[in-house]
C-alpha positions as CSV (number, residue, x, y, z in Angstrom):
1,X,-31.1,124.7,-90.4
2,X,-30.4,128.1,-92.1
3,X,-30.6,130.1,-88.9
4,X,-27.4,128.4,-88.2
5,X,-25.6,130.2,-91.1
6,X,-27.1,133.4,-90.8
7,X,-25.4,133.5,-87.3
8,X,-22.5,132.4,-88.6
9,X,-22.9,135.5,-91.0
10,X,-24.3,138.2,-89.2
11,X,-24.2,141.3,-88.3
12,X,-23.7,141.8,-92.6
13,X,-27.0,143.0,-93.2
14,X,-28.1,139.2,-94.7
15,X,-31.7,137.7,-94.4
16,X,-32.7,134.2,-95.4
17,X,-35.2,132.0,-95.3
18,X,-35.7,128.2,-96.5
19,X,-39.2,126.8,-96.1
20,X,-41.3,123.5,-95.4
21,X,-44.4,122.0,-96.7
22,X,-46.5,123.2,-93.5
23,X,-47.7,126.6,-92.8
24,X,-49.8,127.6,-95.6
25,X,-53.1,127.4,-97.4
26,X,-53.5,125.0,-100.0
27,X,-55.2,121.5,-100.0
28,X,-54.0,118.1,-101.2
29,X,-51.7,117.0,-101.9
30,X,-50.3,120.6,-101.7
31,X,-50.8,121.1,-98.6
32,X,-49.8,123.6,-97.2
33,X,-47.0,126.0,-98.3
34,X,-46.9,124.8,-102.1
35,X,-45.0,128.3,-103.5
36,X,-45.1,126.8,-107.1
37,X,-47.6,127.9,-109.6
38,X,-46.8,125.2,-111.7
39,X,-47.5,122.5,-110.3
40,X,-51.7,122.2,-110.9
41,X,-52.1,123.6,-107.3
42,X,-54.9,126.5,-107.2
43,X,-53.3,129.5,-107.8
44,X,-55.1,131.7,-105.6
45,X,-54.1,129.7,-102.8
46,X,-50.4,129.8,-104.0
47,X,-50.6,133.6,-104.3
48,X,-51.7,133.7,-100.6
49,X,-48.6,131.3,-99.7
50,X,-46.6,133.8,-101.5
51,X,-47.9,136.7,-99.7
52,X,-47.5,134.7,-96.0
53,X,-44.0,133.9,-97.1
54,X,-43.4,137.7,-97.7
55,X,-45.1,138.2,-93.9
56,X,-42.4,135.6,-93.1
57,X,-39.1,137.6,-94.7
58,X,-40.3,140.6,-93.2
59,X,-43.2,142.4,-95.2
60,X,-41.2,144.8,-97.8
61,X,-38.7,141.7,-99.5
62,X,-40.1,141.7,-103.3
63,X,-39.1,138.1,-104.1
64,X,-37.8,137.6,-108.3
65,X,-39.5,133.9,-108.8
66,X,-37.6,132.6,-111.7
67,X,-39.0,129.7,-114.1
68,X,-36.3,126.9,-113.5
69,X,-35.5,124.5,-117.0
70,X,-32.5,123.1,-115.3
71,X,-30.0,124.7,-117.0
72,X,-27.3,127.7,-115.8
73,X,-28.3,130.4,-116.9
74,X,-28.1,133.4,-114.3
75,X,-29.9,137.2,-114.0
76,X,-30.1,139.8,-111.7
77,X,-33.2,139.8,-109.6
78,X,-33.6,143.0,-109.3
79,X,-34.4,142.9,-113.0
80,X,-36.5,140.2,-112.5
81,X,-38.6,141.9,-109.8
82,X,-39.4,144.9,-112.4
83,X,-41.0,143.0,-115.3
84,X,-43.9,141.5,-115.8
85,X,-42.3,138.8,-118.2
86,X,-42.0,134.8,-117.2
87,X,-38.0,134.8,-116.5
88,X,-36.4,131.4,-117.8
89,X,-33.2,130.6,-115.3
90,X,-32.4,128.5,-112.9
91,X,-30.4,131.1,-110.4
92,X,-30.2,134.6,-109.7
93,X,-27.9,137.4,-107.5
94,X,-28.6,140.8,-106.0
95,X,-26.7,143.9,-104.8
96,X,-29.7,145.7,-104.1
97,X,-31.4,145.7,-100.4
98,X,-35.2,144.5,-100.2
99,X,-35.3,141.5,-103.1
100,X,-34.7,138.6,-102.7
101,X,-33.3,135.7,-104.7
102,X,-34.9,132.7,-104.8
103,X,-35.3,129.2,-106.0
104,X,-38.3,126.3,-105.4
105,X,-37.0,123.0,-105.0
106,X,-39.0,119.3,-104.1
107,X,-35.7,117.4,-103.8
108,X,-33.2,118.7,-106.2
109,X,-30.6,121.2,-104.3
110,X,-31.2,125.0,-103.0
111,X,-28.1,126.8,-102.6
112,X,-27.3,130.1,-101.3
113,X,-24.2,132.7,-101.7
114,X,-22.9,135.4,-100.1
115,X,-19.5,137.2,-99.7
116,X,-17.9,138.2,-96.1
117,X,-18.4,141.9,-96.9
118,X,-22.2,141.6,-97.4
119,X,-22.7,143.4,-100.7
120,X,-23.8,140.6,-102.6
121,X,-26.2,137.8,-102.5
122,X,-27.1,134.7,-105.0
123,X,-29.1,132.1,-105.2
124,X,-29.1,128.9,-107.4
125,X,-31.2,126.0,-108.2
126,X,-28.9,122.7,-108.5
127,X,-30.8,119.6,-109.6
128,X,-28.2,116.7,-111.4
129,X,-28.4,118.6,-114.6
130,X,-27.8,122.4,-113.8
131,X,-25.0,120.8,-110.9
132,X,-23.4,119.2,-114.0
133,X,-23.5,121.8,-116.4
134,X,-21.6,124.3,-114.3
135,X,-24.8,126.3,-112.1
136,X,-22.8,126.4,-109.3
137,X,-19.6,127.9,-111.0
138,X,-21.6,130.0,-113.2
139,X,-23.0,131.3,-110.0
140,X,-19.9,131.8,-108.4
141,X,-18.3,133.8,-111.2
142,X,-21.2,136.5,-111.5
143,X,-20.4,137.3,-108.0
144,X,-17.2,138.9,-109.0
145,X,-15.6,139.1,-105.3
146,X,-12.8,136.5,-104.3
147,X,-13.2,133.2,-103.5
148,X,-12.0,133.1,-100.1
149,X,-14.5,135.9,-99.1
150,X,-17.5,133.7,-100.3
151,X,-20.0,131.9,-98.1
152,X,-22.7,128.8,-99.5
153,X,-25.2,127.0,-97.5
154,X,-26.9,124.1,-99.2
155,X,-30.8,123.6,-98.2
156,X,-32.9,120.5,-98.1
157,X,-32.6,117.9,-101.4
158,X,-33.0,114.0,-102.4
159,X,-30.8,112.1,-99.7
160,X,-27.5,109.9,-101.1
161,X,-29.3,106.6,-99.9
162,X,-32.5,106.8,-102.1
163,X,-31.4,109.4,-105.2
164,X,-31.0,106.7,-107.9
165,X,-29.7,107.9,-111.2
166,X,-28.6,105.9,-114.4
167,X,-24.9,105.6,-115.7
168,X,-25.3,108.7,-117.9
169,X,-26.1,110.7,-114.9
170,X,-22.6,109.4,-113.2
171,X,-21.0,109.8,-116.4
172,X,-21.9,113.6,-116.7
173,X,-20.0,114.5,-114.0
174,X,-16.8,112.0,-114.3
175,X,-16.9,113.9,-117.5
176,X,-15.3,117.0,-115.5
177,X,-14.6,116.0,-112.0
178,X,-13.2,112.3,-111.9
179,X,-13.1,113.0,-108.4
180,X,-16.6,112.8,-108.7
181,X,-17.0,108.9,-108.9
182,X,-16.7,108.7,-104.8
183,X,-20.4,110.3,-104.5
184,X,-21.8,107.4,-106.3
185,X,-22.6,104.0,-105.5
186,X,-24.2,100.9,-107.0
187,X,-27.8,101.3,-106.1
188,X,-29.3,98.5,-103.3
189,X,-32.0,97.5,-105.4
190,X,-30.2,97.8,-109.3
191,X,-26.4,97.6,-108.6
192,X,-26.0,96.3,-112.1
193,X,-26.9,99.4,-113.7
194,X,-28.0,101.8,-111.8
195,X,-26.6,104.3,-109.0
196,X,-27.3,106.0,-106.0
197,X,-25.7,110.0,-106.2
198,X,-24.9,111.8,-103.8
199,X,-26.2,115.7,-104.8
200,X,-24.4,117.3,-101.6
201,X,-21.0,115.5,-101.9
202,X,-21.5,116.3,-105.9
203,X,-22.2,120.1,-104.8
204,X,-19.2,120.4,-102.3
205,X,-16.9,119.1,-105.1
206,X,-17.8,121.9,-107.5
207,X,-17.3,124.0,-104.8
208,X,-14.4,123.1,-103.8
209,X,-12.8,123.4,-106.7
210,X,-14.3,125.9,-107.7
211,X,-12.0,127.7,-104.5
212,X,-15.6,128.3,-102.2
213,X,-14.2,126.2,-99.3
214,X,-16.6,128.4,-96.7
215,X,-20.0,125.9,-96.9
216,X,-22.2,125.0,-94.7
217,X,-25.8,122.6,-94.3
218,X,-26.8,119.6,-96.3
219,X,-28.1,116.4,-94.8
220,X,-32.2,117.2,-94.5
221,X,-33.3,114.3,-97.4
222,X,-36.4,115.6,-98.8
223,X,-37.5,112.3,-99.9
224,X,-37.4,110.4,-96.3
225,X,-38.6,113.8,-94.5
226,X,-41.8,113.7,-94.6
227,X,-41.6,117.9,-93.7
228,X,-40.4,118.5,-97.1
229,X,-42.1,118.5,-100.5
230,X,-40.7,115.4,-102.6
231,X,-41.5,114.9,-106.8
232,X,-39.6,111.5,-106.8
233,X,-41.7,110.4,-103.8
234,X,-45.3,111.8,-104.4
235,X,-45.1,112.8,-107.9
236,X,-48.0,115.3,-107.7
237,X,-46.5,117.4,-105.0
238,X,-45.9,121.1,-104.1
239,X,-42.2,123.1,-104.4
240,X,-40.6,125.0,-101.5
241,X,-38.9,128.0,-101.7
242,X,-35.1,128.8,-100.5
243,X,-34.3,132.8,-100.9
244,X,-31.5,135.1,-99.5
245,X,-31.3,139.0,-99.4
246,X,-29.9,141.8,-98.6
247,X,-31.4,143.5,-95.5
């Protein structure tokens, strides 16, 4: 998974980490590594997760926990690490060593950013809405390097076989990409009105065009992996986390 692309990037001074649903302390139908305080688990136990998840990255990564609305709105986490204040966004860079940017997911998309010359790092939460709206480009623009220098790796999200969406959802993104209608398909079980999307086709579109053509991972389905946490599977479920920095 994403030791792959941090070899495929190292030696820049990059760490990353992208987690499961197993190595942490809370009970069902969190268990075990639920990293979301908003999700009715205990929130002592989520504080410890947090803290083994800091163990994990290293001990002395300060992680900038964002409350995601699925929109596209971007900050710097380094800001985010120094207040006390509940931060509204759904993505986040850094150009600061030791914090980490970071995003929970439970089957929308986690992607991460970095440029060739390692003095940049980003992080962005893509469900259907945020994809839609422009996260990823928003992203992409705070960055400020070229293009060509950046490098994405897309964590685990809802697979293209079982993420059924209505006709507004397909419409959103025709809307803007009419490329877009080739990561849709009548849905097995509603083909008369209803689709099956494909978030990871969707993302490498934007991408794409976007001119980020360096992008790596997809393909672990959070809903059919029973590893991962899923909300469109168990509903009352846990979030994991997905978080780059700069070493």
């Amino acid at each position: 998974m994403i030791e792959k692309w941090l070899e495929r990037i190292g030696g820049r001074g990059i760490g990353a980490l992208s987690t499961t649903r197993a190595g942490g302390v809370s009970a069902e139908p969190f268990d075990s590594l639920n990293l979301g305080l908003h999700v009715g688990d205990d929130p002592d136990a989520v504080r410890e997760n947090r803290r083994i998840l800091t163990r994990r990255a290293g001990g002395d990564v300060r992680f900038a926990w964002l409350e995601q609305v699925h929109g596209t709105r971007l900050v710097d986490a380094a800001e985010v690490v120094e207040t006390t204040e509940i931060i509204q966004a759904d993505a986040s860079l850094c150009r600061v060593p030791g914090i980490a940017c970071v995003v929970m997911t439970a089957d929308c998309l986690p992607v991460l950013f970095c440029d060739r010359a390692g003095s940049v790092v980003a992080a962005a939460h893509a469900g259907w809405r945020g994809l839609a709206a422009g996260v990823l480009e928003q992203t992409i623009e705070a960055m400020e390097v070229p293009r060509s220098q950046i490098q994405v790796w897309m964590g685990p999200a809802i697979g293209p076989e079982v993420f059924e969406v209505g006709p507004e959802v397909r419409q959103s993104f025709l809307s803007s990409h009419p490329k877009a209608t080739t990561h849709f398909k009548p849905s097995p079980a509603n083909p008369d009105d209803r689709f099956v999307a494909d978030l990871y086709g969707l993302a490498r579109l934007r991408l794409t065009s976007a001119g980020v053509s360096d992008i790596s991972g997809g393909g672990e389905c959070t809903f059919s992996d029973e590893r991962f946490f899923s909300y469109r599977r168990d509903q009352r479920t846990g979030r994991m986390a997905t978080a780059v920095w700069l070493k």
